[in-house]
C-alpha positions as CSV (number, residue, x, y, z in Angstrom):
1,X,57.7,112.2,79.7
2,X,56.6,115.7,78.9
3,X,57.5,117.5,75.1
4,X,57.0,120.8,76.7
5,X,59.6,123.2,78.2
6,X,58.2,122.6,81.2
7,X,60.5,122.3,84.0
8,X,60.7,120.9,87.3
9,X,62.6,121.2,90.7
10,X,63.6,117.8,91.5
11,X,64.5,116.8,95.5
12,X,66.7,113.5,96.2
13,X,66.9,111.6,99.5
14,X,69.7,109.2,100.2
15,X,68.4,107.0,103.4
16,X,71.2,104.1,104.5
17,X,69.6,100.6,105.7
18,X,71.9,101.8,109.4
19,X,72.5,104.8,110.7
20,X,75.4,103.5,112.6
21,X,78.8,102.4,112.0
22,X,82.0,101.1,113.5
23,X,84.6,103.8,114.3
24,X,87.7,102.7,112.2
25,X,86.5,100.0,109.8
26,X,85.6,100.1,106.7
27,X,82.1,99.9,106.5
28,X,79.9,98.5,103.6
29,X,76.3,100.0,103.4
30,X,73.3,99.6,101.7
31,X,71.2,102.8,100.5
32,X,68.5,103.6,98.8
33,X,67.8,106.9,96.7
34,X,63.9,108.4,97.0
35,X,63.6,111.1,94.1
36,X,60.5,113.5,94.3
37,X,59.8,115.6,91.6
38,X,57.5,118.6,91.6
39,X,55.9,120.5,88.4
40,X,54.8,124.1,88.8
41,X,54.9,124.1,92.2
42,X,52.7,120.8,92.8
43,X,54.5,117.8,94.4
44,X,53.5,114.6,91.9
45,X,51.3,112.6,93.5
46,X,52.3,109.3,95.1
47,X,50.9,106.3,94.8
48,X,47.9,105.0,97.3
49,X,49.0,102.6,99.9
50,X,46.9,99.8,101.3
51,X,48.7,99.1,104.9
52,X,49.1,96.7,107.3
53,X,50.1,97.5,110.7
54,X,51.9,94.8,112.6
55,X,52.0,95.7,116.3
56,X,54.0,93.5,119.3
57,X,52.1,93.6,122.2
58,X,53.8,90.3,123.6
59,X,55.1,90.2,126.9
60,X,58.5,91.5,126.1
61,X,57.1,95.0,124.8
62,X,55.9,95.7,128.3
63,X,59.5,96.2,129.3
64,X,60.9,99.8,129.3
65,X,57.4,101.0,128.0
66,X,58.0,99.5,124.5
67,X,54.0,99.0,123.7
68,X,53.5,102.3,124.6
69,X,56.6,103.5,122.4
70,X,55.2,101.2,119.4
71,X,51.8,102.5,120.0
72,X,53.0,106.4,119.8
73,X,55.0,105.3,116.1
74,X,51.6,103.4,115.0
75,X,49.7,106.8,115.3
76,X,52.0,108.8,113.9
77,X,52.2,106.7,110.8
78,X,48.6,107.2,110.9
79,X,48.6,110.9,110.9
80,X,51.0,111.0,107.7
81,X,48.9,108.7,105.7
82,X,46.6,110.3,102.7
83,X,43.2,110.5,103.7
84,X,43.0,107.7,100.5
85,X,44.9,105.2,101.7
86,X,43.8,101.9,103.1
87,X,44.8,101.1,106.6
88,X,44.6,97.8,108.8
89,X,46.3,97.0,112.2
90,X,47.4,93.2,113.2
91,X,48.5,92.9,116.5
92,X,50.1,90.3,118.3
93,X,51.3,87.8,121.0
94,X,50.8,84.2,121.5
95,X,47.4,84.8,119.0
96,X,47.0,87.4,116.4
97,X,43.8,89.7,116.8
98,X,42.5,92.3,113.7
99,X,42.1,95.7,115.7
100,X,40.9,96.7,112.5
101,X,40.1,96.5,108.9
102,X,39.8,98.2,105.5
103,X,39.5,101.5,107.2
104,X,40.3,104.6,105.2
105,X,43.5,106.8,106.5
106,X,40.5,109.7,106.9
107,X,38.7,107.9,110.0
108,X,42.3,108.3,111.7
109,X,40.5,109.9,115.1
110,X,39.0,107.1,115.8
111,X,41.6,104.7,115.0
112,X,44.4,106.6,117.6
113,X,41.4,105.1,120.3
114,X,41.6,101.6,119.0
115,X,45.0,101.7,118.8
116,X,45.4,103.3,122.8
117,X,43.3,100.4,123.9
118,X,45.7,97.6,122.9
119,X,47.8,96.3,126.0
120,X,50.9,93.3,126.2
121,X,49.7,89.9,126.4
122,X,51.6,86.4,126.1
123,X,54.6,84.9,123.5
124,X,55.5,86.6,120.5
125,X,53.9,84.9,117.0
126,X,55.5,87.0,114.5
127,X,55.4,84.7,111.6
128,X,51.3,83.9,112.0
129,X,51.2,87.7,112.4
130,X,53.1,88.4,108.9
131,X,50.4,85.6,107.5
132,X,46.9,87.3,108.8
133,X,48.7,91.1,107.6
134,X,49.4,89.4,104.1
135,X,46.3,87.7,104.2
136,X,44.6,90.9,104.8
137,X,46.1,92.3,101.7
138,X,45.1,89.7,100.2
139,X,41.3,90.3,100.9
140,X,41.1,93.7,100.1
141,X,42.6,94.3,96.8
142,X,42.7,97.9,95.7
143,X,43.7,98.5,91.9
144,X,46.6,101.0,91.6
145,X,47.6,100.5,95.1
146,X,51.2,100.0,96.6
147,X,50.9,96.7,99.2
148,X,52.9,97.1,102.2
149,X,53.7,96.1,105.8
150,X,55.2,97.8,108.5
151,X,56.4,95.8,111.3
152,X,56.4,97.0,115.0
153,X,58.4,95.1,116.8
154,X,61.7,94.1,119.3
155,X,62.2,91.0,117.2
156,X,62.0,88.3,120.1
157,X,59.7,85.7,118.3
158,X,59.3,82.5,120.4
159,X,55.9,80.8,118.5
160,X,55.7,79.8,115.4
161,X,58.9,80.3,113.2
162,X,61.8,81.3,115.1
163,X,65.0,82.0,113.1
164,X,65.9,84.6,111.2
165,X,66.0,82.4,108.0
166,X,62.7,81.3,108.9
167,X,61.2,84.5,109.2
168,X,63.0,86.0,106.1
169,X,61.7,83.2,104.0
170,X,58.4,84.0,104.9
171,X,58.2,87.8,103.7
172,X,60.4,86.9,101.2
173,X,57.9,84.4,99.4
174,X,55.4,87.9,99.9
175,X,57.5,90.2,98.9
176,X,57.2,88.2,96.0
177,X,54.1,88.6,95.3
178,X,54.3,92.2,95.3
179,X,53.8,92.8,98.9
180,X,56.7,95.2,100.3
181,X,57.4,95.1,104.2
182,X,59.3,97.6,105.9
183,X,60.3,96.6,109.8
184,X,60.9,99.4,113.0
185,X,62.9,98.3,116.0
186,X,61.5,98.8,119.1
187,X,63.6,99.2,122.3
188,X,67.4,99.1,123.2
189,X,67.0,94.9,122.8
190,X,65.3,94.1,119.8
191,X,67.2,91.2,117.6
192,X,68.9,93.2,115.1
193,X,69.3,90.6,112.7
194,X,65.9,89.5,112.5
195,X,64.5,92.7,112.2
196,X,66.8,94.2,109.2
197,X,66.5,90.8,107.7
198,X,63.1,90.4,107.4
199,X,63.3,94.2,106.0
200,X,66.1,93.0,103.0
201,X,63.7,90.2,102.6
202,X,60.7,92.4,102.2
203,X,62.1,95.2,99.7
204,X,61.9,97.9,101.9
205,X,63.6,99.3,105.0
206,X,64.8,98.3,108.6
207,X,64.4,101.3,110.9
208,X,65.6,101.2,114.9
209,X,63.0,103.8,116.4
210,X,64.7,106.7,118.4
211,X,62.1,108.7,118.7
212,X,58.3,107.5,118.3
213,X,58.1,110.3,115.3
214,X,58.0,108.0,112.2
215,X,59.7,109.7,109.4
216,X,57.1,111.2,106.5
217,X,59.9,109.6,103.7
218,X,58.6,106.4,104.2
219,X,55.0,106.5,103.6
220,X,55.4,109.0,100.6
């Protein structure tokens, strides 16, 4: 708090968990309020991130050209991040591969060429996934850094844990821990309930990707 007379313009964002909503119903909606405050012209700076990328590249993201979609958001998360931040990027299908570690948001040119170069493989092993992102964070530990996950995915998991309670339970038990996951729908058939719930279970956000444009509110 300042003692000052300083003053400050202040800018609120209201973001529901769903854009959508039956016609005629009465709906009941979740939101979450994001408050940025800037001094003297100066926006406050946010806190670092250290950020795991989970990307789907199972069989079922070949469909419709979901990798490629998934791919497209990937990048353009990269492209918002602070040149600080911390990045990694998981992805999946029957096994889990690190495209990469412990990179810095700054090295992001050559990271959009690691990330063209993954293609669909087999099944889809979300949970073991979620457990080599966390694990990740849990390697590199960065003082004063906001933990998170962003998940990539149509939600179709067929190895390892299955269910949605199974799932939720996992990134609950992180979430825990201080580890916040935020998930993004991919394609016109991704499980809807496993994808928002693993995003209730993580503290964060489910978001069903339109357009491959991730929004700059949700890495800021």
């Amino acid at each position: 708090m300042t003692t000052d007379n300083e003053s400050a313009n202040m800018e609120v964002r209201c973001i529901p968990d769903n854009l959508y909503a039956i016609s005629g119903v009465l709906n009941t909606k979740k939101v979450r309020f994001e408050i940025e405050t800037k001094c003297k012209g100066e926006t406050v700076k946010r806190t670092p991130l250290n950020l795991v990328l989970i990307l789907d590249r199972s069989g079922s993201m070949e469909a419709d050209n979901k990798l490629t979609f998934a791919k497209q958001a990937v990048i353009s998360v990269l492209n918002l991040l602070h040149d600080d931040d911390i990045v990694h990027l998981v992805a999946y299908d029957t096994d889990v591969s690190i495209i990469f570690e412990n990179a810095r948001a700054s090295t992001r040119q050559f990271l959009h060429s690691t990330v063209d170069k993954v293609e669909t493989g087999g099944s889809t092993n979300m949970s073991g996934a979620i457990e080599v992102a966390a694990g990740l964070l849990e390697k590199y530990v960065y003082n004063g850094f906001s933990r998170r996950m962003f998940l990539f995915s149509d939600g179709q998991a067929n190895v390892g844990m299955k269910t949605r309670a199974e799932l939720t339970n996992l990134v609950a038990g992180y979430n825990n821990k201080g580890i916040i996951t935020d998930s993004f729908g991919i394609g016109a058939d991704f499980d809807t309930e496993i994808m928002k719930g693993i995003a209730d279970a993580g503290g964060s956000r489910f978001v069903f990707l339109e357009s491959a444009q991730v929004s700059e509110s949700l890495v800021t």
